[in-house]
C-alpha positions as CSV (number, residue, x, y, z in Angstrom):
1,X,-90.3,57.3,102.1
2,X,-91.7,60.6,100.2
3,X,-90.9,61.2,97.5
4,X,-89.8,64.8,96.3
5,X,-89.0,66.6,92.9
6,X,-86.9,69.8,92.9
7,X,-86.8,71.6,90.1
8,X,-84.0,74.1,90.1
9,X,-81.9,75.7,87.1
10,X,-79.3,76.9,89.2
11,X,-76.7,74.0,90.1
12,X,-75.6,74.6,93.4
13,X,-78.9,75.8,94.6
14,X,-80.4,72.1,93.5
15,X,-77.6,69.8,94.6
16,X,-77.4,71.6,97.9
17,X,-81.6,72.0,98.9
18,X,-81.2,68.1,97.0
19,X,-78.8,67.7,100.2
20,X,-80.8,68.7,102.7
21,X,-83.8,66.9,101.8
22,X,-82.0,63.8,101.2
23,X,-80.1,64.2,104.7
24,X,-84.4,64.7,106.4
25,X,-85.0,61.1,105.2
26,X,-86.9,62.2,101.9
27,X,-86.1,60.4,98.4
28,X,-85.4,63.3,95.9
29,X,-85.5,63.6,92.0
30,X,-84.0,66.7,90.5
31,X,-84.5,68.4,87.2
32,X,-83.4,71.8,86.0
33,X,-86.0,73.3,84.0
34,X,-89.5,73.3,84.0
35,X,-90.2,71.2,80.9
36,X,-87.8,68.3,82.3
37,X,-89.5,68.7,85.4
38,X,-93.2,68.4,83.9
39,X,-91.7,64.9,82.0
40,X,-90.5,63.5,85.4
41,X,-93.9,64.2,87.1
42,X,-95.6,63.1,84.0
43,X,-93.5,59.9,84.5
44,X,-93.3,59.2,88.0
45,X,-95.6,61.2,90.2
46,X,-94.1,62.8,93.3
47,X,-96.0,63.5,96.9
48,X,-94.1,67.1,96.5
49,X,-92.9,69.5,93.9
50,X,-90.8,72.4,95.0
51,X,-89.9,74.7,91.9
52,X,-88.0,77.7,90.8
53,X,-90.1,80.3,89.1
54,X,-87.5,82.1,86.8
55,X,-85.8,79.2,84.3
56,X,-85.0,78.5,80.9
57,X,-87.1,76.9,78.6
58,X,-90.2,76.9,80.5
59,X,-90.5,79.3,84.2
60,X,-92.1,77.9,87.3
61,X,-95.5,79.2,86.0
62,X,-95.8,77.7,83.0
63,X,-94.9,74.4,84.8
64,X,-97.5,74.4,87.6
65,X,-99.7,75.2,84.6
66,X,-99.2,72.4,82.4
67,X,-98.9,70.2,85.9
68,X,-102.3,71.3,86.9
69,X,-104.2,70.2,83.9
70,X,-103.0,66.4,83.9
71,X,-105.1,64.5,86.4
72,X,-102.2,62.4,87.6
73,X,-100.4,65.6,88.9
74,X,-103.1,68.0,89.6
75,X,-103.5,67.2,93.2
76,X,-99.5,67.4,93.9
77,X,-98.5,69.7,96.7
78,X,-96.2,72.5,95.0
79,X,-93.9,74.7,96.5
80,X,-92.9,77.7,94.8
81,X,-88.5,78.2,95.2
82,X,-87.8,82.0,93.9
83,X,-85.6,85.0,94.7
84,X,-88.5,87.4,93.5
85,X,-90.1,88.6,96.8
86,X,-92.4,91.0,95.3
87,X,-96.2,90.6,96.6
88,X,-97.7,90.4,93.3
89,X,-95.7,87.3,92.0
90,X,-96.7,85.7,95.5
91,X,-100.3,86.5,94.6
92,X,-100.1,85.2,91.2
93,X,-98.4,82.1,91.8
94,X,-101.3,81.4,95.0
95,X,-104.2,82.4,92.6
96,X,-102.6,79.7,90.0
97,X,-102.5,77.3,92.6
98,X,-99.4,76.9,94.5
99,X,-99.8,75.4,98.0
100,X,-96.6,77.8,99.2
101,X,-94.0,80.2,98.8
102,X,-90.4,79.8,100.0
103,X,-87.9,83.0,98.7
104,X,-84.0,82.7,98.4
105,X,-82.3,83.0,100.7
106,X,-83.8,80.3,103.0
107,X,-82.2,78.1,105.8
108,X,-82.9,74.6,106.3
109,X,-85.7,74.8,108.6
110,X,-87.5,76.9,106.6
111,X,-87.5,75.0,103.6
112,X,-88.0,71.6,106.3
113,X,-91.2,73.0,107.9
114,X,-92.6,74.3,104.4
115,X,-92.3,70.5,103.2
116,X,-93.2,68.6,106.3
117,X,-96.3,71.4,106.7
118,X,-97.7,70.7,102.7
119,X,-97.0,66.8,103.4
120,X,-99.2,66.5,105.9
121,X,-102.1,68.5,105.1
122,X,-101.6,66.6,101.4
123,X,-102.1,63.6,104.1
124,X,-104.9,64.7,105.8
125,X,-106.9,65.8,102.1
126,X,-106.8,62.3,100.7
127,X,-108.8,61.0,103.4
128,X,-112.4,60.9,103.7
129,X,-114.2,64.0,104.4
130,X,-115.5,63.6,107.8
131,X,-119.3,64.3,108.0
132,X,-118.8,67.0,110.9
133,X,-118.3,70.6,111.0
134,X,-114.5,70.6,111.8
135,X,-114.0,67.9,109.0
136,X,-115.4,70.1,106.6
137,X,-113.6,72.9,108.1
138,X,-110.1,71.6,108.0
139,X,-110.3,70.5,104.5
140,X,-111.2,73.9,103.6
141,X,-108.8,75.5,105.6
142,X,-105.7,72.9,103.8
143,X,-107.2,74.1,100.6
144,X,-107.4,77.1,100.7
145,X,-104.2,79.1,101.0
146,X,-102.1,80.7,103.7
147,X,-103.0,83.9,103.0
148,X,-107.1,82.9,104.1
149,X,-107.0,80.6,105.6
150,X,-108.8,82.3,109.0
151,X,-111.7,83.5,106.7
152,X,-113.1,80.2,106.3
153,X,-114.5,79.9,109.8
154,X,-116.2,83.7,109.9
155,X,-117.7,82.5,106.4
156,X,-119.7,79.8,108.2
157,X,-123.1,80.1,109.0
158,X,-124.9,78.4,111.6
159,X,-128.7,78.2,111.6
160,X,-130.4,76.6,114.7
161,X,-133.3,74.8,113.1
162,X,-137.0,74.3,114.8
163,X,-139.3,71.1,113.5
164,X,-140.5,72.2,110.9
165,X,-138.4,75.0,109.6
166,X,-137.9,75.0,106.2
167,X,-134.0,75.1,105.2
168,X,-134.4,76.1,101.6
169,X,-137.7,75.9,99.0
170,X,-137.3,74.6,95.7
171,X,-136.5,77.7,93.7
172,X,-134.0,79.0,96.0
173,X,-131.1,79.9,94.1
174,X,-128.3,78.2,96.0
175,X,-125.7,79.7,98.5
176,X,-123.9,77.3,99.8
177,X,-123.0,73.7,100.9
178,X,-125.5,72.2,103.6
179,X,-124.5,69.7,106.7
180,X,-126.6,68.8,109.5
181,X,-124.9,68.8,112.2
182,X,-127.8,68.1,114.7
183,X,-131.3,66.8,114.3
184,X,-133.1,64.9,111.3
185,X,-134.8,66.3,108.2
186,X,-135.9,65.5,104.9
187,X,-135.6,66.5,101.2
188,X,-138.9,66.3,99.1
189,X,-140.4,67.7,95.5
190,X,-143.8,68.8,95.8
191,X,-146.3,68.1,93.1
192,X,-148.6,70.5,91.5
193,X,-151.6,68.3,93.2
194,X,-150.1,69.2,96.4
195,X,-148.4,66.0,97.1
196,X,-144.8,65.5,98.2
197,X,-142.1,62.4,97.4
198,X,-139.1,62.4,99.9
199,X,-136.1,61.7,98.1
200,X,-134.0,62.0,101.0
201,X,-133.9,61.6,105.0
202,X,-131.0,63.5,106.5
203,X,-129.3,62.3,109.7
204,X,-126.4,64.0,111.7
205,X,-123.5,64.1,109.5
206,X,-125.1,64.5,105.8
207,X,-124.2,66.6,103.2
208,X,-126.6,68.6,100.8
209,X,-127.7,71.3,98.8
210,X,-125.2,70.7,96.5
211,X,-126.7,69.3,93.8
212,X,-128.2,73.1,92.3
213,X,-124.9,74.8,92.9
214,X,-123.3,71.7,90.3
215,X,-126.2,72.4,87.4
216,X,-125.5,76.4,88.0
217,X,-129.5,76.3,88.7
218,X,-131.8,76.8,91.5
219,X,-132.4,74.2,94.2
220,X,-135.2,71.3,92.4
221,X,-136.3,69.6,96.0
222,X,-137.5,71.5,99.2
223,X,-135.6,71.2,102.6
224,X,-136.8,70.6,105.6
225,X,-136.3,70.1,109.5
226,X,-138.1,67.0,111.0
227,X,-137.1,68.3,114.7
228,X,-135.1,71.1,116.4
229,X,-131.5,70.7,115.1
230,X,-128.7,72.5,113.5
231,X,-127.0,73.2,109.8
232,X,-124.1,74.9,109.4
233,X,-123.5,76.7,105.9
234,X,-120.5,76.4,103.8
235,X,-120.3,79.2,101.6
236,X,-120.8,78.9,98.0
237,X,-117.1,80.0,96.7
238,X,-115.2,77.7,99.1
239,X,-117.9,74.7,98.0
240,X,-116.1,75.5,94.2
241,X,-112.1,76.0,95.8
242,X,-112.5,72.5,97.1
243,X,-114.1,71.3,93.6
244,X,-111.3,73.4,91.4
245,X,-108.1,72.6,93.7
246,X,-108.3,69.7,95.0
247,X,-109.2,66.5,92.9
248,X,-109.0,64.2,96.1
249,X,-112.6,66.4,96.9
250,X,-114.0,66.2,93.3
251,X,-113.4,62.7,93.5
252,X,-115.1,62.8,96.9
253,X,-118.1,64.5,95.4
254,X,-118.6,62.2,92.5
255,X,-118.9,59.6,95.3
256,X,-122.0,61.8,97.3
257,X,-123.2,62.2,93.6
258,X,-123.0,58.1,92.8
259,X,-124.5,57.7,95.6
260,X,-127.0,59.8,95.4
261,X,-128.3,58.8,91.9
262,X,-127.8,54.8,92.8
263,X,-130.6,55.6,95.7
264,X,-132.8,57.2,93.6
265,X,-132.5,54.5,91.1
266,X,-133.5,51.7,93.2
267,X,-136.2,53.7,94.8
268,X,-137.6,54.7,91.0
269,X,-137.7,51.0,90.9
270,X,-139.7,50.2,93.8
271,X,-142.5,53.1,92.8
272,X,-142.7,51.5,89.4
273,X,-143.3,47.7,90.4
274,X,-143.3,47.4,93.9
275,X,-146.7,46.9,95.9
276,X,-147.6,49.4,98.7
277,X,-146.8,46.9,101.6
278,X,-143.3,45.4,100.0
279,X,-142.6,50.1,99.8
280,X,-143.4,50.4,103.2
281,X,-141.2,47.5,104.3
282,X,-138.7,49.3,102.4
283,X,-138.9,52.8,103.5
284,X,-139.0,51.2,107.5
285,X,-135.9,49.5,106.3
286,X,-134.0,52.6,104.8
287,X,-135.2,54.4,108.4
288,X,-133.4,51.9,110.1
289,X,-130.3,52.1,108.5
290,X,-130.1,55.6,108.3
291,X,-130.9,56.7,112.1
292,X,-130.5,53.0,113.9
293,X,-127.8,54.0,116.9
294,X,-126.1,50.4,117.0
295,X,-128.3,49.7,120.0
296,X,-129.4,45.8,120.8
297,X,-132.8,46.9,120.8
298,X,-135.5,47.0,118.2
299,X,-135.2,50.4,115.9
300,X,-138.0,52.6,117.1
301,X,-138.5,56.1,115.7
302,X,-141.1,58.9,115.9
303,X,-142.2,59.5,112.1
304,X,-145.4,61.4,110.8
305,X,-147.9,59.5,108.7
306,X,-148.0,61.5,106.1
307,X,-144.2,62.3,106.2
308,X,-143.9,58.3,105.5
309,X,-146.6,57.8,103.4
310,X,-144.3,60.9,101.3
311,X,-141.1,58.6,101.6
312,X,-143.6,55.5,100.5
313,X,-145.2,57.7,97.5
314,X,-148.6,56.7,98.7
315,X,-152.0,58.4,99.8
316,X,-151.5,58.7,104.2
317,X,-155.1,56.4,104.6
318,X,-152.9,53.8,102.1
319,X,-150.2,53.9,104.7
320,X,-152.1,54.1,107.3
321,X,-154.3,50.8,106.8
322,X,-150.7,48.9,105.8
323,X,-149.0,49.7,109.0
324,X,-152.2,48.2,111.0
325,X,-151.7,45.2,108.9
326,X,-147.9,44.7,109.4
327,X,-148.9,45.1,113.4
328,X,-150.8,42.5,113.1
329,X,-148.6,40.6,111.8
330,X,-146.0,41.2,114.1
331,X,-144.3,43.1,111.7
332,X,-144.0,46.3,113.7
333,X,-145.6,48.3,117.3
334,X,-147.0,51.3,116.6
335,X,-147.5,53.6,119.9
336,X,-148.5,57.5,118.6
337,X,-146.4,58.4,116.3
338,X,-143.3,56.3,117.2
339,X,-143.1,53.2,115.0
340,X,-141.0,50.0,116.2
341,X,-139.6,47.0,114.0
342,X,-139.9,43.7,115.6
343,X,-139.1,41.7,112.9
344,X,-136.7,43.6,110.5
345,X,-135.7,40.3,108.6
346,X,-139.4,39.0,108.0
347,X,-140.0,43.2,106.2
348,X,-136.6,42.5,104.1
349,X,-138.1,38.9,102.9
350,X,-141.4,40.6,102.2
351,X,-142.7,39.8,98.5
352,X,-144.7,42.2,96.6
């Protein structure tokens, strides 16, 4: 059962919208002013607060306020309750944050649909973003406000990539939030000796860019299409709605970070004491589990030398001389430029 908080100064609007709720199957808790109201959400967090703007002792504003900088509360769908009808207080009360706006006099399936509506995207935000253009899409659209909330989509840009195309240089100041929607690429840093380390090989699905637009900076690493594909662009603004609105996203994001800064971690590790061969068997590995389709047949994919030499951190002639060793071995069947793993648990046991 949901639970709802009402906060309402004036009795027999709160005992009677308290009524209604309770009669559409929803557990309610009332308060009447806003400082009562902020202790109860304090104390017992609600899926939903619906609040009067004009009260004693603290108004609807300062409430949603004070609610929005605790991060128990901060992600709380909030509805505001008011008589006032002017466009400016609407406007004021969406730029703070609100989620809706319901005005007295209302009937019950007005104030029904505004709860069940906020519920349910609140829902839908608190799962995982899904990695495709319509995830990302929705989620922007549930955070952003009603009066929007079309925008979103003409925001968007999509960019039909080539192989080879570069998506952004390092130095780019950033404009927005990156997914690949289609295609593979990569994410490198170029040395001043004209070598490159990839840090990152994107599949469908994969966020970036990102990381410049958190430091305030320009991008570090280059971007790059490994075949014909697509990236649709999320503008810059929205990328920061989600981040200032909605903690369920921040807390998302922290996640891309983590996992971002673990991979580079263990790969920092494998440059530093790792041999060329037991790298290799790594980066064949980390292929494999980024782009293997589930198939019962042995991972094969189409890679340049000197793009996985770049992923290895080693000269192309190194890699090239330790991929004709694993094929003798066994290891691996190499056939142009297509590389196949025929025994995936012998390159995980390799030693260095």
């Amino acid at each position: 059962m949901k639970h709802l908080l009402l906060i309402e100064d004036n009795t027999d609007v709160r005992e009677n919208t308290a009524e209604i709720l309770e009669l559409a199957g929803y557990r309610v808790t009332t308060s009447q002013n806003g400082k009562d109201g902020v202790e109860s959400a304090m104390k017992e967090p609600p899926d939903l607060i619906i609040c009067d703007i004009m009260m004693p002792v603290l108004d609807g504003y300062g409430t949603l306020h004070l609610l929005s900088k605790n991060d128990s509360t901060a992600g709380i769908p909030f509805i505001f309750l008011t008589a006032k009808s002017e466009r400016s207080d609407m406007r004021k009360g969406m730029e703070m944050g609100a989620d809706d706006y319901i005005t007295k006099p209302f009937d019950d399936i007005e104030l029904l649909n505004a709860v069940e509506s906020r519920l349910r995207k609140s829902d839908k935000m608190r799962k995982e973003i899904e990695p495709t253009r319509e995830g990302i899409t929705e989620l922007l659209n549930n955070i952003h406000g009603i009066e929007d909330i079309h925008s979103i989509s003409e925001r968007q840009q999509v960019r039909q990539l080539h192989k080879k195309d570069v998506i952004y240089s390092e130095g780019d100041s950033p404009v927005g939030l990156y997914l690949l929607t289609r295609g593979k690429a990569k994410v490198f840093k170029s040395h001043e000796l004209g070598k490159d380390l990839i840090l990152r090989m994107l599949h469908e699905g994969d966020f970036f860019g990102y990381h410049a637009m958190l430091e305030g900076g320009p991008h570090r690493e280059t971007a790059e299409a490994l075949e014909d594909g697509e990236v649709v662009i999320f503008p810059k603004e929205d990328f920061f709605t989600l981040l200032e609105q909605s903690p369920v996203v921040m807390k998302q994001v922290i996640k891309f970070l983590s996992g971002s800064i673990a991979d580079e971690q263990e790969r920092l590790l494998l440059l530093a004491y790792s041999s060329v061969r037991k790298r290799t068997a790594e980066a064949l590995l980390r292929l494999q589990m980024r782009y293997h389709n589930g198939s019962s047949e042995p991972f094969s994919m189409a890679i340049a030398r000197e793009d996985l030499a770049n992923m290895v951190g080693t000269a192309t002639e190194s890699l090239i001389r330790t991929l004709s060793d694993f094929r003798e071995e066994g290891l691996v069947a190499v056939q142009g430029s297509t590389i196949t793993l025929l025994d995936a648990q012998k390159l995980e046991r390799m030693k260095n």
